[in-house]
VOPAGU-2260 file (C-alpha; in pm, 1 decimal, decimal comma):
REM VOPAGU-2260
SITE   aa  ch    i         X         Y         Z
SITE  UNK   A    0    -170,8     880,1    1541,4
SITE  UNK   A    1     141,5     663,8    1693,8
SITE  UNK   A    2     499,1     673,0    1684,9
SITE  UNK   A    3     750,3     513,5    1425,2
SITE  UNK   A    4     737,1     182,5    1666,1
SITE  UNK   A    5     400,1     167,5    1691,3
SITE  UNK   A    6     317,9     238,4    1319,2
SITE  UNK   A    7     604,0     -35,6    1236,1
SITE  UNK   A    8     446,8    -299,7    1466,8
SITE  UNK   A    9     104,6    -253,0    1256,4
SITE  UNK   A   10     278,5    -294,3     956,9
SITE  UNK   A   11     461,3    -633,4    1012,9
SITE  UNK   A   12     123,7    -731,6    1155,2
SITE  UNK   A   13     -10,2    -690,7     833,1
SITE  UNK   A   14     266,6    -820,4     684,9
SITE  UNK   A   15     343,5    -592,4     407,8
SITE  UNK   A   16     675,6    -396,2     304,1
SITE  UNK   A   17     818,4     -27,4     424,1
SITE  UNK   A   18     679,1      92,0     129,3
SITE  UNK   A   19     328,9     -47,0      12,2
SITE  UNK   A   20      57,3      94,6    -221,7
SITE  UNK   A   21    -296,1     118,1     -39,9
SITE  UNK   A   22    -392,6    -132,2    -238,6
SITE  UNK   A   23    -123,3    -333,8    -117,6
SITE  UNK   A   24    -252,2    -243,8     262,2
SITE  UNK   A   25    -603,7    -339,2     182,1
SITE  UNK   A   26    -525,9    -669,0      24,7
SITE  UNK   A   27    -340,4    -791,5     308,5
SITE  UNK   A   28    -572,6    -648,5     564,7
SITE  UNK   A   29    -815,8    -824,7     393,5
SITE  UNK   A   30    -632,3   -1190,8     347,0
SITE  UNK   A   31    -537,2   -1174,1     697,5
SITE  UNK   A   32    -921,8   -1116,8     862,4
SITE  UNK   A   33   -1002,1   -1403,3     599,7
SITE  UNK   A   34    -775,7   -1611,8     824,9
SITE  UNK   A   35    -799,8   -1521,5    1103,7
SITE  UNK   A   36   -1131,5   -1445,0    1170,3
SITE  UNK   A   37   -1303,8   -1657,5    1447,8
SITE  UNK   A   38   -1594,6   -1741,3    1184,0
SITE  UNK   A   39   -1338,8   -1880,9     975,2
SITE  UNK   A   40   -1037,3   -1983,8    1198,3
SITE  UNK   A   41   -1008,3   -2379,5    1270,4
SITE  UNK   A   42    -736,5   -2239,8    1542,4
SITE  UNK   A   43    -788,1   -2180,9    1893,2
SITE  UNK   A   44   -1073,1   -1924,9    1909,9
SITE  UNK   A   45    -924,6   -1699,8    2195,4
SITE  UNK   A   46    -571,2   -1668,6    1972,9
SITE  UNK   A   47    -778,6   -1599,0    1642,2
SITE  UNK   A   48   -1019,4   -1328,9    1809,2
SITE  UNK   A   49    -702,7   -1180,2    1943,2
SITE  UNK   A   50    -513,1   -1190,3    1632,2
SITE  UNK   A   51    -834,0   -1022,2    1457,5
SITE  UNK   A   52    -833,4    -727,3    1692,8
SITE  UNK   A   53    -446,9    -695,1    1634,4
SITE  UNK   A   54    -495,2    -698,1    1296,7
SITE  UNK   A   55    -805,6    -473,1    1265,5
SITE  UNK   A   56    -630,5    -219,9    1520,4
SITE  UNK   A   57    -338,4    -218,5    1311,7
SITE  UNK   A   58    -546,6    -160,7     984,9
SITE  UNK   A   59    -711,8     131,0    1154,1
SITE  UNK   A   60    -378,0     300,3    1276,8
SITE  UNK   A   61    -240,3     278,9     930,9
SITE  UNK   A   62    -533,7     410,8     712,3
SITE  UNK   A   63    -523,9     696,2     979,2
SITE  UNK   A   64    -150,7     780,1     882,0
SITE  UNK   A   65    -253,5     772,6     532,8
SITE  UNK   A   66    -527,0     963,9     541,7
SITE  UNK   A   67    -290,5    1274,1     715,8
SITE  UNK   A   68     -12,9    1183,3     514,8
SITE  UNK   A   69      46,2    1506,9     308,5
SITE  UNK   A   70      98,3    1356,8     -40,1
SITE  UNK   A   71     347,2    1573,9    -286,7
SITE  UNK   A   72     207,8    1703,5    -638,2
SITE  UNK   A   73     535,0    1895,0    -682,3
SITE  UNK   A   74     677,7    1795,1   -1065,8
SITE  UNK   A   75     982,2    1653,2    -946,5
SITE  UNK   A   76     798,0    1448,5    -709,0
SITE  UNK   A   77     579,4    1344,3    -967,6
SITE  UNK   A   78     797,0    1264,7   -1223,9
SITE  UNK   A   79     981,7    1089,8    -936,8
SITE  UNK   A   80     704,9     821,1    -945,7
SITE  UNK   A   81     647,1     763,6   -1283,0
SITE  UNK   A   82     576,9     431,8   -1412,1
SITE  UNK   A   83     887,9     286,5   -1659,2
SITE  UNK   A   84     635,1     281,7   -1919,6
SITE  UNK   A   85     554,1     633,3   -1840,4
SITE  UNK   A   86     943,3     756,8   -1824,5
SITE  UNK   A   87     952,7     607,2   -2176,6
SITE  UNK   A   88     698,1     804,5   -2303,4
SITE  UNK   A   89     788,7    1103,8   -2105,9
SITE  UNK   A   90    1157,8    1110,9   -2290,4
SITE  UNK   A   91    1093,6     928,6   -2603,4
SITE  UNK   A   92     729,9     944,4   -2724,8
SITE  UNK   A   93     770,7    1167,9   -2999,0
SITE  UNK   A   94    1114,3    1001,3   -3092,0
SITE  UNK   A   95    1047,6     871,8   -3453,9
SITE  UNK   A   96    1265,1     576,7   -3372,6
SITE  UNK   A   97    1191,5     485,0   -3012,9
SITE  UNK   A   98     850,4     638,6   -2946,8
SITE  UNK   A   99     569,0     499,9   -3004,5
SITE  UNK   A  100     379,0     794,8   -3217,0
SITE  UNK   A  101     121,7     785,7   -2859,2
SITE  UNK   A  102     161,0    1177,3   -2832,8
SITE  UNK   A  103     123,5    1275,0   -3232,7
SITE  UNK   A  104    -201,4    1343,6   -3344,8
């Protein structure tokens, strides 16, 4: 699957954060073969058909991490995620001053 250096490299050459959404992963993967691609590149040709094998190598290492990743459903790892709109409404929704009447029926 590859080690913390290898996963890393991948990462900066998609250029997104330590900690990225897949949509995140996909968008960039997808901006940078835009780019980059020899079809589309007005670069030297060798440098972008190396760059697009970089990039669509590191794509492919990284969706493979993801798809092993073992994702937590545990409730404090969920709530640990929650959106701030969804923290709100977790503590306050019922609040007849700061919720929002959302959960009342």
């Amino acid at each position: 699957m590859g080690t913390f250096e290898t996963l890393s490299e991948a990462r900066e050459i998609l250029e997104i954060p330590e900690s990225a959404t897949m949509e995140m992963i996909k968008s960039n993967y997808r901006r940078l073969l835009a780019a980059w691609h020899p079809d589309t590149c007005t670069g030297d040709p060798e440098v972008c058909a190396e760059m697009t094998r970089k990039i669509v190598d590191a794509y492919q290492l990284i969706t493979k991490y993801c798809a092993n990743y073992h994702y937590s459903f545990s409730e404090d790892t969920v709530k640990g995620n929650l959106s701030p709109e969804d923290w709100w409404f977790e503590r306050f929704d019922n609040d007849p001053l700061w919720g929002s009447g959302r959960g009342k029926k």
